[in-house]
N, C-alpha and C positions, 0 to 999 in steps of 0.2 A: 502531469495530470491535466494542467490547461490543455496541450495538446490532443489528447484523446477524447476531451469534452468537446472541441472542437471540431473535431474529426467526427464524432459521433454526428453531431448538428449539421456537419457540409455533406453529409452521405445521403445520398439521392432516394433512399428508403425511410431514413428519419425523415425527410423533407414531405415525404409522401404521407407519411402514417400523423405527423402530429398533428396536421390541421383535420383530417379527421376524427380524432380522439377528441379535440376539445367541439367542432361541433357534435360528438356524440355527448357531452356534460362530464368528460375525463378531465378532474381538478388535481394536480398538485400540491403538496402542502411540504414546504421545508421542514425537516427538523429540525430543532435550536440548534445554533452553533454551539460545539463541544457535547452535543447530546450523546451518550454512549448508544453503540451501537448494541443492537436487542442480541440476548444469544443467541448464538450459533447461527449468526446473522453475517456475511462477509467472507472474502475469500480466505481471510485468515485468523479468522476464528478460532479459538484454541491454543492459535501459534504462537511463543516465543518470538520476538525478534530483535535483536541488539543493529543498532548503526554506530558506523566507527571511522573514522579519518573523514575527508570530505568529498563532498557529492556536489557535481557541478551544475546539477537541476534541481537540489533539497536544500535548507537549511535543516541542522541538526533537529530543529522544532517541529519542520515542515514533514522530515520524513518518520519523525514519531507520532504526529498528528495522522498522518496518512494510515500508519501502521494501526491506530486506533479507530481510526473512522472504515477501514478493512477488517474490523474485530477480534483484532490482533493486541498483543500484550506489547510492547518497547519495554526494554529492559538496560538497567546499566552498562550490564558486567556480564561476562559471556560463563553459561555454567553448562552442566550436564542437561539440566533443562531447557536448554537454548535449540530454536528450529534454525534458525536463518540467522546468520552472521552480515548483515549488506557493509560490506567493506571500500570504503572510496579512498581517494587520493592521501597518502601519507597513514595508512593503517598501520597500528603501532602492536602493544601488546595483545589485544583481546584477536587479532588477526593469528596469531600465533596460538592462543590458548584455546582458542576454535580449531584451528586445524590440527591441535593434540588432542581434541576432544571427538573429534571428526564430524564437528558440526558442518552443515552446509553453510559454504561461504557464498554469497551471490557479490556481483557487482549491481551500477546503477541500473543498465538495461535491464539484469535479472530481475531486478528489484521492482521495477515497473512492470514487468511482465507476470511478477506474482502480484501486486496490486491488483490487475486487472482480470488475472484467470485464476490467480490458486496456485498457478504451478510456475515453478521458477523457469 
């Protein structure tokens, strides 16, 4: 996520557009940390999503926090109602119970790429 923040900031069209925005009186305002995101607000809005074994750019917290802050549900346990399975290093049972269930499993990269668009 750092990285894409970053990215965003060194691209030669953000560089261009922001200092105009703020001499035009364009203020940002953060939302509180942990502030739930507004419905239907987020690429993944609506969406179930379970994390499982381990991700070498997430901690278990970081990519449920993300999955929230995307307006998305993290969930324990992988069920019928489950959208996206993100499966990292050493995935054990719920890897398995997803793909009898025929959830969509993503990896890290999938996983950052539905962060950022909606679509795995």
């Amino acid at each position: 996520m750092a990285k894409s923040i970053a990215r965003f900031f060194a691209d030669e069209h953000t560089r261009d557009v922001l200092p105009h925005l703020v001499e035009a009186g364009v203020t940002a305002e953060a939302p509180e940390p942990g502030a739930p995101v507004a419905a239907g607000a987020g690429s993944l809005s609506g969406k179930t999503v379970v994390v499982t074994g381990t991700l070498a750019g997430f901690s278990r917290e970081e990519a449920e926090a993300a999955v929230r802050a995307a307006g998305g549900h993290p969930a324990g346990s992988v069920s019928a109602k489950t959208d996206y399975l993100v499966a990292g290093e050493k995935a054990g049972s719920k890897l398995a119970k997803a793909e009898s269930l025929g959830v969509t499993i993503l990896d890290e990269d999938a996983f950052r790429r539905l962060l950022e668009t909606g679509a795995p």
